[in-house]
C-alpha positions as CSV (number, residue, x, y, z in Angstrom):
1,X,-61.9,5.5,-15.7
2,X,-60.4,4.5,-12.8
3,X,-56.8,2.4,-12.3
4,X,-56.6,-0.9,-11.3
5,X,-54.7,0.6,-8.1
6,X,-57.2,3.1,-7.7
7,X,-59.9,0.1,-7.5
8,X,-58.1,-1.4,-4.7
9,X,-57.6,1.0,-2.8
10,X,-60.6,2.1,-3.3
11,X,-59.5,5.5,-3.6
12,X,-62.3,8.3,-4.6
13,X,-60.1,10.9,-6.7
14,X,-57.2,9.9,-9.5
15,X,-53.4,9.9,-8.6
16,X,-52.1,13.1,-8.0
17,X,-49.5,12.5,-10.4
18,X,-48.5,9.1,-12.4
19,X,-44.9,9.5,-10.4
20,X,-47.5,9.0,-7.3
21,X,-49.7,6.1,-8.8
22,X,-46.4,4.0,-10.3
23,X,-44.7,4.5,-6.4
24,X,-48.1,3.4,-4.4
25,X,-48.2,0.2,-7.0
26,X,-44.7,-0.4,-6.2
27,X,-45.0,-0.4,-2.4
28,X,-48.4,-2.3,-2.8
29,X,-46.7,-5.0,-5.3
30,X,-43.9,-5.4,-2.6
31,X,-46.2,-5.4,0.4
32,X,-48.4,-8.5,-1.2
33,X,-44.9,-10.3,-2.2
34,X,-43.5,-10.0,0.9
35,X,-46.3,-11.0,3.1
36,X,-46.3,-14.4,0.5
37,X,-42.8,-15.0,1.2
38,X,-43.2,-14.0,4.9
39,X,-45.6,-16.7,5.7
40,X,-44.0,-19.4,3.5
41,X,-40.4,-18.8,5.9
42,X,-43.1,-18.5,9.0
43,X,-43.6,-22.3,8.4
44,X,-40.0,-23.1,8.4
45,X,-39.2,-20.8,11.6
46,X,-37.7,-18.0,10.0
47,X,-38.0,-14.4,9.2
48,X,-37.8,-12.4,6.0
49,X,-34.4,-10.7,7.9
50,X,-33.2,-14.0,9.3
51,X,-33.4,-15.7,6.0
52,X,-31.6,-13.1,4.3
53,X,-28.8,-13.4,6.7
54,X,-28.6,-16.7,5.8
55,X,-28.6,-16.6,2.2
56,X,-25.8,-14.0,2.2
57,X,-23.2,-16.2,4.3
58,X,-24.4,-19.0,2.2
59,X,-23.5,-17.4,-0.9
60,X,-20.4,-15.5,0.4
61,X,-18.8,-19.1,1.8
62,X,-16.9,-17.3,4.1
63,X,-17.3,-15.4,7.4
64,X,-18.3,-11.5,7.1
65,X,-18.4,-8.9,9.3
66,X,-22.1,-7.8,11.0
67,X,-21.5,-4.2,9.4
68,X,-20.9,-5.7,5.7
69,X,-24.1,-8.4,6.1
70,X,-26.0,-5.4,6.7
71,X,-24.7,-3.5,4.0
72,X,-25.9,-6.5,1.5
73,X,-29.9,-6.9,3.1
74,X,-32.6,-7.2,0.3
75,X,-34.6,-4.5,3.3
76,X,-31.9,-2.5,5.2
77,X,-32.6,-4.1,8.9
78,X,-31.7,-1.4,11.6
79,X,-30.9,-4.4,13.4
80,X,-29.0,-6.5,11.5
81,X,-26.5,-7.3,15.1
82,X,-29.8,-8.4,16.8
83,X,-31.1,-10.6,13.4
84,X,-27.4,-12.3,13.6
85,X,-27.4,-12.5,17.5
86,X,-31.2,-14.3,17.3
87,X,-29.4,-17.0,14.7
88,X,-26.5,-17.5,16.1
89,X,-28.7,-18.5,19.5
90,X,-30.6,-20.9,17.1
91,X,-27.8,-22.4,16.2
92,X,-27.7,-21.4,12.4
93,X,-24.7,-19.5,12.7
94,X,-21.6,-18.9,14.4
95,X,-19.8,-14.7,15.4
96,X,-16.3,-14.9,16.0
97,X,-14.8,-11.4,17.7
98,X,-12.1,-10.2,15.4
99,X,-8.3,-10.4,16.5
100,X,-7.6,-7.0,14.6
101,X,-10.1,-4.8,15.8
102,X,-12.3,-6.4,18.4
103,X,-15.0,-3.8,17.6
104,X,-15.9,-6.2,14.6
105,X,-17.4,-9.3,14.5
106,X,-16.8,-11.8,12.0
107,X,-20.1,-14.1,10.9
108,X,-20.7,-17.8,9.4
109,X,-23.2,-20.2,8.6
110,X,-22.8,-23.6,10.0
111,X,-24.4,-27.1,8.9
112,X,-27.7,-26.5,10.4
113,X,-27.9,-23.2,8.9
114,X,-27.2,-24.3,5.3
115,X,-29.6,-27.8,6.1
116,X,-32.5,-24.9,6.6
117,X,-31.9,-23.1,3.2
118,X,-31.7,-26.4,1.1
119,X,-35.2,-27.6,2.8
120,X,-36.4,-24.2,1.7
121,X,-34.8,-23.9,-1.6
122,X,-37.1,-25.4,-3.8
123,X,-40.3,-23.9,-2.0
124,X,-38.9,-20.3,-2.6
125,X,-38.3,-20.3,-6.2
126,X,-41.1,-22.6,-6.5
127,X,-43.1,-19.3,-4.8
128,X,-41.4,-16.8,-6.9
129,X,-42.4,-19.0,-10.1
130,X,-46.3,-18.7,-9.0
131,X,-46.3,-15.3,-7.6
132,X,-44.9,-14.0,-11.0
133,X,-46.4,-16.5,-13.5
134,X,-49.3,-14.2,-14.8
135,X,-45.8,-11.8,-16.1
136,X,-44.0,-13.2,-19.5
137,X,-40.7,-14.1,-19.1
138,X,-39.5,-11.1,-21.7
139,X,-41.7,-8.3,-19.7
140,X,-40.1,-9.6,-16.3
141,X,-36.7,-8.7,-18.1
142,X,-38.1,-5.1,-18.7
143,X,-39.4,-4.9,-15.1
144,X,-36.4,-5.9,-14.0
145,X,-34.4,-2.7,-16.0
146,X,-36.9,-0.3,-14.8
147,X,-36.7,-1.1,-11.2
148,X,-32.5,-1.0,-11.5
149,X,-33.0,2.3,-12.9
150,X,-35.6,3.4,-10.3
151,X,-33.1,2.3,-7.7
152,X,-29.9,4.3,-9.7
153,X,-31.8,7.4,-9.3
154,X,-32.5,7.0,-5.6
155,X,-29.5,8.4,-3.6
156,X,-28.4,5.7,-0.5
């Protein structure tokens, strides 16, 4: 009988190995979220990246450098001096040069940035509530294990 993944894929043969089947689910599972969340910050005027900018200096309270924002991305952006640079023209944030090492650059969120994440709040973990409902609370708990230990055994 054929998985569930299998089926949507539409994929002829099994899984080469459950290792294989358990990591296609997991990209699958993250594409779908993401694109859910990705259209729900489209209608606010953000991106997935520019929204996580935001959320970090919001929750740090103080300005960090470009280097260390990266470090802390939910995706790694490759970008993350051009994500900062693209808010910082829209007003949402403010990138002092440091006086210690002018290499660095030190970043902030301003009014109009934290005015965007409280219009949003709600919405998002409204959206996380619906896109994970069909999960009990107690099996989103063991989810939440496995993937920390899926991401331990990754090396950076």
């Amino acid at each position: 009988m054929a998985s569930t993944l299998q089926s949507e894929l539409k994929k002829r043969g099994p899984f080469d190995s459950v290792e294989q089947e358990a990591t296609l689910a997991l990209m699958r599972t993250s594409d779908l979220l993401e694109n859910r969340i990705a259209r729900l910050l489209r209608e606010h005027g953000l991106t997935l990246s520019q929204y996580n900018v935001l959320r970090i200096l919001r929750g740090e309270g103080k300005p960090l450098p470009c280097q260390e924002i990266g470090e802390r991305m939910i995706q790694v952006a490759p970008a993350t001096t051009r994500v900062v640079d693209q808010l910082v023209k829209r007003e949402m944030i403010e990138k002092t040069q440091s006086v210690q090492d002018r290499r660095v650059f030190h970043v902030v969120i301003n009014a109009a940035g934290k005015r965007r994440l409280r219009k949003l709040d709600q919405s998002i973990l409204d959206l996380h509530a619906s896109l994970l409902a069909s999960v009990s609370k107690n099996d989103l708990h063991v989810l939440i294990r496995i993937l920390e230990s899926v991401r331990a055994g990754i090396d950076g």
